[in-house]
Each structure stands twice: as C-alpha cells, then as structure tokens.
C-alpha positions in Angstrom: 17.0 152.6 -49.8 14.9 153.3 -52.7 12.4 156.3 -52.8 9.4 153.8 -53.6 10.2 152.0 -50.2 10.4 155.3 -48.3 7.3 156.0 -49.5 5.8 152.6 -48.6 7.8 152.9 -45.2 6.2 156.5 -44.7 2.3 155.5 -45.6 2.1 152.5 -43.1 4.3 154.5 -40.4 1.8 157.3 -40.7 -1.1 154.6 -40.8 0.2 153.0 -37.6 0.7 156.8 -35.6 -2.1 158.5 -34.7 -0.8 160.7 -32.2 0.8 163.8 -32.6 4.4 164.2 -31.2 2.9 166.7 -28.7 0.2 164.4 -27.6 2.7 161.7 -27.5 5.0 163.1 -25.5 2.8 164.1 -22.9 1.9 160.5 -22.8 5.7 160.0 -22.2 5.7 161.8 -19.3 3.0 160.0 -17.4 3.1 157.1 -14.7 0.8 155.0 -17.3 3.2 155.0 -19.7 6.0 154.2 -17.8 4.0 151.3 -16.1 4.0 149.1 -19.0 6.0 147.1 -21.4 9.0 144.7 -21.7 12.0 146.6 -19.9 15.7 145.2 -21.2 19.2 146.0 -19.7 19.8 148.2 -16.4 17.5 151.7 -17.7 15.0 150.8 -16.0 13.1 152.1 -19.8 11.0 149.7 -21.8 11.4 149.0 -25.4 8.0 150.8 -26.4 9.0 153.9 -24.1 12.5 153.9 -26.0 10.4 153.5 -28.9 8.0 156.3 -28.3 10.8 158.8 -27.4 11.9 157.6 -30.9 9.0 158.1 -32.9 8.7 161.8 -31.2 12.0 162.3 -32.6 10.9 160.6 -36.1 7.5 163.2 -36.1 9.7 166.3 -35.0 12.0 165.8 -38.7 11.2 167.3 -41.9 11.1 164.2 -44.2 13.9 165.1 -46.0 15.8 164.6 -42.8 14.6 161.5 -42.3 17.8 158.5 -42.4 17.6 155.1 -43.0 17.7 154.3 -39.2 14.6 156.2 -39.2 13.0 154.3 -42.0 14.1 151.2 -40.0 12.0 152.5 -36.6 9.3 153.5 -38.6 9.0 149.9 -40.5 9.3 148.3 -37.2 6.6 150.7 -35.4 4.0 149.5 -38.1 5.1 145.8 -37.5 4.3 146.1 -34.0 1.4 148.1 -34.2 -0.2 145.7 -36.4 0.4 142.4 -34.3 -0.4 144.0 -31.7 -3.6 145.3 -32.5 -4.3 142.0 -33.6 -4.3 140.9 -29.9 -7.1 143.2 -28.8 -8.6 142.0 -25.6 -12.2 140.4 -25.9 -13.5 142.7 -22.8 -15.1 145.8 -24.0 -13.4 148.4 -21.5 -9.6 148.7 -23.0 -9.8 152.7 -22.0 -7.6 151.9 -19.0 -5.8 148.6 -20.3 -2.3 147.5 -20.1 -2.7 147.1 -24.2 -4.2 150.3 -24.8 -0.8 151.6 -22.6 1.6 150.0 -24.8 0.1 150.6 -27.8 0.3 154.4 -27.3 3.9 154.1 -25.8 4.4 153.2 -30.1 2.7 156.1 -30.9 -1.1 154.4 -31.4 -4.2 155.4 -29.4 -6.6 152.3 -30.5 -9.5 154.7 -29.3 -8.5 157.7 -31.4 -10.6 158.0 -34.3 
C-alpha cells in the first residue's frame, strides 16, 4: 500500500473516531453497547462491537505498527461512519438512540464535539 493512501486512510479514520480508545472501551463494556447492531454467526457479538474492539486495538498501535489489515478496518470504519451518519434520525432527542449506540460501537459519538 502506498504511503499517500496510508495517509489518506489515516486522515478520514481519524475524522470518523472521535473517541479515545479509553472512552471507547468503556463504552464496550456497557449493556448499551451490546444492545445494538447486526449480530452474525453463533458469538452472540455484533459486527460494530467486533468492530469497536478493533478500532481500540487500531488506537492502542504506534502508526508504524499499523498493517494493511488495519488500513483495511480503518477505511471501512470511515465508510460506515459516513453512511451512517447520513441516516440521522429526524427527531431531535438521539442522546439515547439505537443510532447514536451503533455509531459509537465504530468509534463515533455524533454528540461529541
């Protein structure tokens, strides 16, 4: 993978995760978080909990660690992040919303500032 592409990869990941791996893996641990999302095979785990325990993994490495796996989770994180943002609900109250959940099981709190 070329270093341009890294870079590009690293910008929008870093756009698209606004939690820290601390805060994000306290969110991890919660009920909330395990509440939501698509869940596929016999774990009993969703994909964006898979995902999250990822991206704390991803936030932990120096970026010279970092392997083209990672790039790979970190392009997809921003894919979802962005279409999925996109879906906002229209009622105003999203503090407590499924969406908000899943969002921040891929590393995004849409009311962080």
């Amino acid at each position: 993978m070329a270093d341009d592409d890294r870079d590009t990869i690293t910008k929008d990941f870093d756009e698209a995760v606004n939690m820290s791996a601390a805060e994000l893996q306290r969110w991890l641990d919660s009920d909330e978080s395990q509440s939501v999302g698509q869940k596929s095979g016999g774990s009993g785990e969703s994909t964006g909990h898979e995902s999250g325990r990822r991206i704390v993994e991803i936030l932990r490495k120096e970026k010279g660690d970092l392997t083209d796996e990672d790039y790979a989770h970190m392009k997809k994180v921003h894919g979802y992040v962005k279409r999925h943002l996109a879906q906002e609900p229209a009622k105003e109250d999203v503090e407590d919303s499924r969406w908000r959940y899943s969002l921040m099981n891929w590393g995004h709190d849409p009311l962080k500032k």
